[in-house]
C-alpha positions as CSV (number, residue, x, y, z in Angstrom):
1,X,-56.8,18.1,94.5
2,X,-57.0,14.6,93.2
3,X,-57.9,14.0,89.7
4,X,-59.8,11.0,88.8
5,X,-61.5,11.4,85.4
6,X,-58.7,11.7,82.4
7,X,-60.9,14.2,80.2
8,X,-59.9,17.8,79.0
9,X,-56.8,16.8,81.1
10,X,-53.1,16.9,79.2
11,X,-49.8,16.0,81.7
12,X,-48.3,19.5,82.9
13,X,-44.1,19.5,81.7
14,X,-40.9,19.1,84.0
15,X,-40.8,22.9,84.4
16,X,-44.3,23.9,85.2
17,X,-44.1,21.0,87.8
18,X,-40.6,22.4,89.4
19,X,-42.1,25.8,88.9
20,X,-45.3,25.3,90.9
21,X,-44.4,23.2,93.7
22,X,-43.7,23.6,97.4
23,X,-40.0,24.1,96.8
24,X,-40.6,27.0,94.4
25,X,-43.5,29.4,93.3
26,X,-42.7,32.5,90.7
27,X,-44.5,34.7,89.3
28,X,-44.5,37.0,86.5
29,X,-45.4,40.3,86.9
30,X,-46.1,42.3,83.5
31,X,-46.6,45.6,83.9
32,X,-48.5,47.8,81.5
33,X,-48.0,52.3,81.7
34,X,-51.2,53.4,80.2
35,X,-50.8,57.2,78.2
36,X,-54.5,57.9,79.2
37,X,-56.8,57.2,82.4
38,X,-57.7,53.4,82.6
39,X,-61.4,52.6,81.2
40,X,-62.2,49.1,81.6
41,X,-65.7,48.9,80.9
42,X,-64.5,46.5,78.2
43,X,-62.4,44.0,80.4
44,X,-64.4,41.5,80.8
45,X,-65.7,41.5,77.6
46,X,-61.5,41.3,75.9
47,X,-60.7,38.3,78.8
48,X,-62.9,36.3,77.6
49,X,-62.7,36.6,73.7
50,X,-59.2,37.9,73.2
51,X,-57.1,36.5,76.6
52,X,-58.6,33.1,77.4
53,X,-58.8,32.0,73.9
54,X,-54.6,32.5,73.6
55,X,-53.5,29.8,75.2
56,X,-55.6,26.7,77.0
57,X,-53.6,26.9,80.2
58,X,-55.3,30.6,81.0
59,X,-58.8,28.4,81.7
60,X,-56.8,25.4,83.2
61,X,-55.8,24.2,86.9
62,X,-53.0,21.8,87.9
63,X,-54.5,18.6,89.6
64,X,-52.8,15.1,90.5
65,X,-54.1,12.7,88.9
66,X,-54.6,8.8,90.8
67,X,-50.2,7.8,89.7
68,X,-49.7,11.3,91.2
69,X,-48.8,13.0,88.4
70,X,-50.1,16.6,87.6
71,X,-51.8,17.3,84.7
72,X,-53.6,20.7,83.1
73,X,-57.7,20.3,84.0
74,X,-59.8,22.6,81.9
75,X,-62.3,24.4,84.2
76,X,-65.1,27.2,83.9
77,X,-63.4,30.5,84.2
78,X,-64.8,33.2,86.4
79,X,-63.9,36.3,85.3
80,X,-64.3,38.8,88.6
81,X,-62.6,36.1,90.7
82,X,-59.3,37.3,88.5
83,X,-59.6,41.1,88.0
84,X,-58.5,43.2,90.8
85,X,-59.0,46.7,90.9
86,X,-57.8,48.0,94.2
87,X,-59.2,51.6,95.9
88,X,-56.5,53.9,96.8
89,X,-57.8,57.4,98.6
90,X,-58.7,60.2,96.0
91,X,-57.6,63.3,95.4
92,X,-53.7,62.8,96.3
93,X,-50.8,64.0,94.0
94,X,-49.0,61.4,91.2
95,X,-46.3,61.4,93.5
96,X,-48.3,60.3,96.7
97,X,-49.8,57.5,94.7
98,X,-46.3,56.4,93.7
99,X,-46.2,54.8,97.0
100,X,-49.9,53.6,96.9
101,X,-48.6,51.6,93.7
102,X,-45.2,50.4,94.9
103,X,-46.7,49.2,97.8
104,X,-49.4,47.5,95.7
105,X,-46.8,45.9,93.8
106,X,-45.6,44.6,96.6
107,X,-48.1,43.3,97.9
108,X,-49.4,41.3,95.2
109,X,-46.1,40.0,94.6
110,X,-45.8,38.1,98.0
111,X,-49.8,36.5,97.5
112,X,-49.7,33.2,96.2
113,X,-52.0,31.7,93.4
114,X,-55.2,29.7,94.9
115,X,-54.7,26.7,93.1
116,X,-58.2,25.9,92.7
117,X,-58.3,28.6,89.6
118,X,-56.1,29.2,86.7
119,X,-53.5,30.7,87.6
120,X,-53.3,34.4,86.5
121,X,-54.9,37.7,87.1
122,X,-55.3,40.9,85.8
123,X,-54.8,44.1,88.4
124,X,-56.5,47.5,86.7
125,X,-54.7,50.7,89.0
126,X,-57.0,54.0,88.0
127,X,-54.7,55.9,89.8
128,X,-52.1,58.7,88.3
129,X,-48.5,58.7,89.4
130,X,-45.6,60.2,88.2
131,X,-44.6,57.9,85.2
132,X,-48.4,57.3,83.7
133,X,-52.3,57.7,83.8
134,X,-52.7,54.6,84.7
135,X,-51.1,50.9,85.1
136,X,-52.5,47.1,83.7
137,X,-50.7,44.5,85.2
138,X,-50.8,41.0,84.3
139,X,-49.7,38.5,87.1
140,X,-49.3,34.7,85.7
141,X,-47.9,32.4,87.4
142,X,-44.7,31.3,85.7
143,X,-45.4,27.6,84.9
144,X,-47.7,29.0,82.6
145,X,-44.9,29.6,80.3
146,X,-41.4,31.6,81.0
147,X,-41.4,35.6,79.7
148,X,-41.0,34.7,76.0
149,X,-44.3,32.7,75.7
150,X,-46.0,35.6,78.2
151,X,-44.6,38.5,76.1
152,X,-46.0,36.5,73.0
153,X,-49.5,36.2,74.8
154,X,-49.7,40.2,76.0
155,X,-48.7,40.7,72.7
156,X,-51.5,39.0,71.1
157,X,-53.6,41.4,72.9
158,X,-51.6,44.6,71.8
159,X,-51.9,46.4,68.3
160,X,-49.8,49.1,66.8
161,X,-51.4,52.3,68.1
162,X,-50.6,54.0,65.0
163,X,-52.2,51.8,62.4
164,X,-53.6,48.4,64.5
165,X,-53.5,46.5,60.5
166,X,-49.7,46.8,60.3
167,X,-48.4,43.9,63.1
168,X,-45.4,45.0,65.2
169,X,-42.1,44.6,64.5
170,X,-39.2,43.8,66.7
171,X,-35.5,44.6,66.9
172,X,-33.1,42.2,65.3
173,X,-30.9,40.3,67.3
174,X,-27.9,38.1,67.0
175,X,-27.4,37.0,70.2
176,X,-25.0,34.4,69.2
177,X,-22.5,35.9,66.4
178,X,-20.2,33.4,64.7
179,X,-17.0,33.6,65.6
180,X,-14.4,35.6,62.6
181,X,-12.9,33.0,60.3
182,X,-9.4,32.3,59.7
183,X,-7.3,30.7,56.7
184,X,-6.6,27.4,59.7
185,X,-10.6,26.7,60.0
186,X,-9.9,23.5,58.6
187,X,-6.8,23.0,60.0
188,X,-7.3,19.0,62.0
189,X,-4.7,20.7,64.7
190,X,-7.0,24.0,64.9
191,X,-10.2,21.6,65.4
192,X,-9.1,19.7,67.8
193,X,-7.7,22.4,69.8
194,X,-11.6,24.0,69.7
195,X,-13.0,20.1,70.2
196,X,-10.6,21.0,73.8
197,X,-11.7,23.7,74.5
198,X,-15.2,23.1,74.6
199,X,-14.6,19.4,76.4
200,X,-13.0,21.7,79.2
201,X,-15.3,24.6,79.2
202,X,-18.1,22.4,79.7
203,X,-16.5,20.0,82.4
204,X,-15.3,22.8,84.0
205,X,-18.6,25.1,83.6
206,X,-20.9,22.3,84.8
207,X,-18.9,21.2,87.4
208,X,-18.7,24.6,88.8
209,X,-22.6,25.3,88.4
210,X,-23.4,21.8,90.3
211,X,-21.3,22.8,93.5
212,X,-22.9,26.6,93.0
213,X,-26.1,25.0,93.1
214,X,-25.6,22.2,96.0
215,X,-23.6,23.8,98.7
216,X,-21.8,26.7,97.7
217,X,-23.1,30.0,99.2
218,X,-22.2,33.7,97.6
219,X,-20.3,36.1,100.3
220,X,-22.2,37.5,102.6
221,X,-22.5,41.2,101.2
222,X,-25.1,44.2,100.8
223,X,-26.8,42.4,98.0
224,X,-26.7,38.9,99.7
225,X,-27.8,38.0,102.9
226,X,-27.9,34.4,102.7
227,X,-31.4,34.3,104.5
228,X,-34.2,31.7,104.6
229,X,-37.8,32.7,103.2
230,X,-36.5,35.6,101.3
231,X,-39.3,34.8,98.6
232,X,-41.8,35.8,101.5
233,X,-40.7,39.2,102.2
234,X,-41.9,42.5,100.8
235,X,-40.1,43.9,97.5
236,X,-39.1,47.2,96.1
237,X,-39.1,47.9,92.4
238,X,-37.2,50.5,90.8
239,X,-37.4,51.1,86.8
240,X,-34.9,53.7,84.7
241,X,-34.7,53.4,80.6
242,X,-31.4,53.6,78.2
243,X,-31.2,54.4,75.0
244,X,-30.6,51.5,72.8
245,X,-29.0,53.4,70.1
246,X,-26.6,54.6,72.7
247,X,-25.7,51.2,73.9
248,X,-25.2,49.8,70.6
249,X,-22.6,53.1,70.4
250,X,-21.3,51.3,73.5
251,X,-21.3,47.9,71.7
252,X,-19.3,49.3,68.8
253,X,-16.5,50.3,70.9
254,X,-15.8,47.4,72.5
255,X,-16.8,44.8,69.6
256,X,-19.7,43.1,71.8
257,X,-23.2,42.1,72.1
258,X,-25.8,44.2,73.0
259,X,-26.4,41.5,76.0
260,X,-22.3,42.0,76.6
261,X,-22.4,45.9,77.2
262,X,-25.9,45.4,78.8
263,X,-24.5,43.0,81.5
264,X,-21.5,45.0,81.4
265,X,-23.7,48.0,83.0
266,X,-25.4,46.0,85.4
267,X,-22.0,44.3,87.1
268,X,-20.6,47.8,87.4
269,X,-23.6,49.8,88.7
270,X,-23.9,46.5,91.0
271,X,-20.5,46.4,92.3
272,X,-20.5,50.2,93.0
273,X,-23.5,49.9,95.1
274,X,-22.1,47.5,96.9
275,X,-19.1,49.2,97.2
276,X,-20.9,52.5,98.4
277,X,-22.6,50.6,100.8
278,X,-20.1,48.5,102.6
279,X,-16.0,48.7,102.0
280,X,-14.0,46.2,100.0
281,X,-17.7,44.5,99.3
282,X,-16.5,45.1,95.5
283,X,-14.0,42.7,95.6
284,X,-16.6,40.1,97.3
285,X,-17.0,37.0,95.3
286,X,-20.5,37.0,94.3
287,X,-22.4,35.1,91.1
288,X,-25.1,36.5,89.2
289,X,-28.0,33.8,87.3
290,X,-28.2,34.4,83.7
291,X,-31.6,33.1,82.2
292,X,-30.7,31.6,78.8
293,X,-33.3,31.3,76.1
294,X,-33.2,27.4,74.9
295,X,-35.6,28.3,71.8
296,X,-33.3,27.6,68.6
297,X,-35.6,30.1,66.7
298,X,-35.8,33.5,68.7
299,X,-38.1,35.5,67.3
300,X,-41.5,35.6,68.2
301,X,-44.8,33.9,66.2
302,X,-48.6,33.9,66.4
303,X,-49.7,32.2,69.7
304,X,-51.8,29.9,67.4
305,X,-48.3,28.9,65.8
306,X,-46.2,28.6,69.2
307,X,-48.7,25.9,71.1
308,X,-48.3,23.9,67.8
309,X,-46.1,20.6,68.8
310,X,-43.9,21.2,65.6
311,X,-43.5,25.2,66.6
312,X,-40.3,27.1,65.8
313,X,-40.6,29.3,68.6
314,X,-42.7,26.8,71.0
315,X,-44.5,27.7,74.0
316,X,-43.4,26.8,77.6
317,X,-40.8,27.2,79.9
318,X,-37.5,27.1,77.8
319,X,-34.8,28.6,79.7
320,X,-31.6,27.3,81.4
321,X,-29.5,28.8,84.2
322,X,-25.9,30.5,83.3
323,X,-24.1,30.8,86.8
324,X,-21.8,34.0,85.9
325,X,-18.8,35.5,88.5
326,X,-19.5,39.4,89.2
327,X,-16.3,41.1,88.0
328,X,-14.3,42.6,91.0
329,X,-14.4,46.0,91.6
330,X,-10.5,46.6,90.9
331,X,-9.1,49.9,92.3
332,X,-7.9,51.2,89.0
333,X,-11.6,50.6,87.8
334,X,-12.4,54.3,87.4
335,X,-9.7,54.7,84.7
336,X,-11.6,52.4,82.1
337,X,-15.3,51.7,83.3
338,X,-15.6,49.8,79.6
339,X,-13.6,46.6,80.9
340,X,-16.6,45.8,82.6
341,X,-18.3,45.3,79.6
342,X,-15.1,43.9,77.6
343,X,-15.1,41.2,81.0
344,X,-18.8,40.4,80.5
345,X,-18.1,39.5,77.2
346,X,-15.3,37.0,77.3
347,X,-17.2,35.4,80.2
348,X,-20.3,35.1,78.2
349,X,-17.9,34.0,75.4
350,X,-16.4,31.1,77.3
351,X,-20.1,30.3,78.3
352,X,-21.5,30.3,75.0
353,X,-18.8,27.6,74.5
354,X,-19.8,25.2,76.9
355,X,-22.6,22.8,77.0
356,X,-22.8,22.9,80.9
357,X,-26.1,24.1,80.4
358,X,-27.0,21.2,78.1
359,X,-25.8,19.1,81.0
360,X,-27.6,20.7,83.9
361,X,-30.6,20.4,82.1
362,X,-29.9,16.5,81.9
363,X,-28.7,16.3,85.6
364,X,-32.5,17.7,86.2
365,X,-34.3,15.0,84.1
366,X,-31.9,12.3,86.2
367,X,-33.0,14.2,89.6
368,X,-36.9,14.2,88.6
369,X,-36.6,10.5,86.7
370,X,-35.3,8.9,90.0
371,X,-36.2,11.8,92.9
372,X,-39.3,13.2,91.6
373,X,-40.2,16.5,90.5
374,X,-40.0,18.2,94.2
375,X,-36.5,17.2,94.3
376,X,-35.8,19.1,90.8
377,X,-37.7,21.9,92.1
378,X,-35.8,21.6,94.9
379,X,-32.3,21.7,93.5
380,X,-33.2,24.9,91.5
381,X,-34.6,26.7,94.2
382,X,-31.3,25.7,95.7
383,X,-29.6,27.4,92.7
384,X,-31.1,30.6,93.5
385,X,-30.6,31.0,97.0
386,X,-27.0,30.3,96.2
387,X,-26.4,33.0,94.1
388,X,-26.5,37.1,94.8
389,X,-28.8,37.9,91.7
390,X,-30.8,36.6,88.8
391,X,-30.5,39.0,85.3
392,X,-33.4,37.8,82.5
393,X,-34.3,39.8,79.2
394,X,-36.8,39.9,76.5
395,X,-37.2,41.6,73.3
396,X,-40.8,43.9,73.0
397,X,-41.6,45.6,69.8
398,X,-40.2,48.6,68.1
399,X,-43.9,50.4,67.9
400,X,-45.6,52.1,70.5
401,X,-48.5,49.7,71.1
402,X,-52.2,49.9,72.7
403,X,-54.5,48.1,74.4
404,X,-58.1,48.6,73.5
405,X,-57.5,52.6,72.4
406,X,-55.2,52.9,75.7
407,X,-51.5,53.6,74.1
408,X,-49.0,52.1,76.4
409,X,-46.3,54.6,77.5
410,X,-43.9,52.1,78.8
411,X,-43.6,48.2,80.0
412,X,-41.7,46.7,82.1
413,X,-41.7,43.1,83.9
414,X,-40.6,41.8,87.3
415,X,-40.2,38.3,88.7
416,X,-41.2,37.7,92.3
417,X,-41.5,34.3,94.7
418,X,-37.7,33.6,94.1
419,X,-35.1,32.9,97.1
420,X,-33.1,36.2,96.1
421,X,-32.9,39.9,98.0
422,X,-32.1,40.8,94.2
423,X,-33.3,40.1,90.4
424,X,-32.7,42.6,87.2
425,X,-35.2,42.2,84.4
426,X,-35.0,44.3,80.6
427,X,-37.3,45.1,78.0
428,X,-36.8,46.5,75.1
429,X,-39.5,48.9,74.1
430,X,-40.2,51.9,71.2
431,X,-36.1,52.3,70.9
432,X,-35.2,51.9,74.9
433,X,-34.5,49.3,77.3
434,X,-36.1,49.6,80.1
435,X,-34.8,47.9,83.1
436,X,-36.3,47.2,86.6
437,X,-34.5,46.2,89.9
438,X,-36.3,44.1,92.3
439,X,-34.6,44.0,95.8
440,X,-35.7,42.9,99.2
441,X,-37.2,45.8,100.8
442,X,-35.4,46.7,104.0
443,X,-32.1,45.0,102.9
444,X,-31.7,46.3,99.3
445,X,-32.2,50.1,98.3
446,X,-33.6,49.6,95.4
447,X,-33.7,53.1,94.4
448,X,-29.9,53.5,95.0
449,X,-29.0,50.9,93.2
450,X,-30.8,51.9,90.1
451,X,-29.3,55.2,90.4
452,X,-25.8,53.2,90.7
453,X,-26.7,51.5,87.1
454,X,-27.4,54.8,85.6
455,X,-24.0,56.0,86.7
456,X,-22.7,52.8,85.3
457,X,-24.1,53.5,82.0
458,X,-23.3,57.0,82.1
459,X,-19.5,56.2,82.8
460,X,-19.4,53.9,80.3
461,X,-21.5,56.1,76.9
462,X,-18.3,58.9,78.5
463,X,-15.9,56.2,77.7
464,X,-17.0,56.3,74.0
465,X,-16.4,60.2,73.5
């Protein structure tokens, strides 16, 4: 769609341009467990006064304008053209509709945005399965904004279901700890020793990620196939919750992050999957994506604050790409499941010392500057296809919340449209972290490979006794 006319238009950033193209197309999938049987007499009625309002993207399209470049376009929304509420056969068990609703997800997961619209929708699922009454999902496409501005946005729809005056409150998190100071902190020889070691952490981390993400290829395993048009196949989703109280128990024995032990579980369960499902696979060289929150300010603020240009906590896609080696499965591994998470931790470490992200970032502006934007888009999607996996978290609040009277039993999120069999996403919710695998479905039991990260996690809150 050409644009011509400049009015109500504003230019669309770097990211939404590489995220919406014809390299690459995510999607978010936010996914809302209802306590009580879905009424949404009121839907249309919240879109428009609560939803639309948020954010001016949600009544926006992306258009080219006459120098080719693609900008937002304001446009009149039509509500029943973006809720879906499917029709599943009545009278069947919570566990038969399980399958009605994984399939659903699915399905809606694969189907691509008309562009001529704005570029989300809301799916309303009546039905009761085994984990709730009923399900709201929000699908947005992801160059809307990455999960931290989407998380804000749901949010501003959400009140506390005990009192909705009181606003919700979130976990704190220090996902960056200063390092413990010693009596040579000022010390020129101790100074320039760190100025080396983040010169050659960075060379060495970005020079790594640019080969990762040119021509480099993961082994071929049981969570890597190495396929073309993996973003087009169905997906199965699997969900299981921890206990965040027991993994900080976790992260107190091994002096770590709650990201550290968290990752920790994940490359374990992973590797014994693999390991279950084809020999010496554990030992397989294979890289996971870490998705990196930019923001220098973390926590979250009013959408009205984060669209501001001066915001804290601004909205958009502000993420970066943190290629990250699997630990091998070593065959003394059983002995002390906890090195996984003490190996997650001086890998993050070392990353947290480099600026190889800083620098990939730059290499992309360079690629889009002189290349274009499809050629960006085009070197991430090549990043993902490289790699085995993607893992991405964000931080809900500590309440139970509700949406229009409905309490909300659980949330979750999954990402779909990338060129991966496999992607991990967390969210922290009412004291638990509930995480959700995402694998191709026919390639990747997604099922057995949750019930591998609960083993994981189960070996490892053992190791603490």
């Amino acid at each position: 769609m050409e644009l011509k006319e400049a009015e109500e238009t504003e230019p669309v950033s770097p990211s939404g341009q590489y995220l919406n193209s014809s390299a690459l197309s995510l999607s978010v999938l936010g996914v809302l467990e209802s306590e009580i049987p879905i009424d949404d007499s009121q839907c249309f009625s919240l879109l428009k006064d609560i939803f639309l309002p948020i954010n001016p993207r949600f009544s926006s399209i992306m258009v080219v304008d006459e120098n080719g470049e693609k900008r937002w376009k304001r446009v009149e929304v039509k509500l029943r053209n973006h809720v879906k509420v499917p029709i599943f056969p009545s009278g069947l068990s919570p566990e038969a509709y399980d399958k009605y609703f994984d399939d659903y997800i699915s399905e809606i997961g694969m189907e691509l945005f008309p562009q001529s619209q704005p570029l989300w929708e809301v799916h309303i699922i009546k039905y009761p399965t085994s984990h709730a009454a009923g399900f709201l999902i929000f699908k947005l496409h992801h160059s809307l904004g990455d999960g931290f501005s989407l998380m804000g946005a749901l949010l501003s729809c959400l009140q506390r279901a005990d009192d909705p005056s009181v606003p919700l409150t979130f976990p704190s998190v220090n996902r960056f700890p200063s390092n413990k100071k010693d009596g040579n902190n000022s010390n020129i020889f101790s100074n320039m020793y760190k100025t080396f070691c983040v010169v050659s952490e960075t060379v060495s981390d970005f020079c790594w990620s640019f080969v990762k993400s040119a021509w480099l290829q993961d082994d071929r395993t049981p969570i890597y196939s190495g396929d073309d048009g993996i973003e087009f196949r169905p997906v199965s989703v699997a969900t299981t919750a921890f206990s965040l109280d027991q993994i900080k128990q976790i992260k107190t024995k091994v002096d770590a992050t709650v990201n550290d032990v968290i990752a920790g579980i994940i490359f374990l369960g992973t590797r014994l999957y693999m390991q279950e499902m084809r020999q010496r696979s554990g030992e397989a060289n294979s890289t996971t994506l870490v998705l990196l929150n930019t923001r220098a300010f973390r926590s979250y603020e009013s959408v009205k604050d984060m669209v501001k240009p001066d915001a804290k906590s601004p909205w958009g896609n502000y993420f970066a790409f943190l290629h990250v080696s699997i630990p091998k499965l070593a065959d003394d591994w059983s002995s002390n499941p906890l090195d996984f998470v003490v190996k997650a931790r001086q890998i993050m470490n070392v990353k947290k010392n480099s600026l190889g992200a800083y620098l990939t970032g730059r290499l992309l502006e360079i690629v889009r500057k002189f290349r274009g934007p499809e050629a960006a888009a085009r070197y991430i999607r090549s990043t993902l296809k490289n790699s085995s996996m993607t893992i991405t978290n964000v931080i809900g609040p500590v309440e139970k919340m509700a949406l229009n009277n409905h309490p909300c039993k659980g949330l979750y999120f999954v990402v779909t449209g990338a060129p991966q069999s496999l992607s991990v996403t967390i969210v922290s919710y009412m004291g638990k972290l509930r995480i959700a695998v995402v694998g191709e479905d026919g390639f990747i039991d997604s099922h057995k490979l949750k019930s591998s990260i609960e083993n994981a996690f189960e070996m490892m809150l053992n190791g603490t006794s």
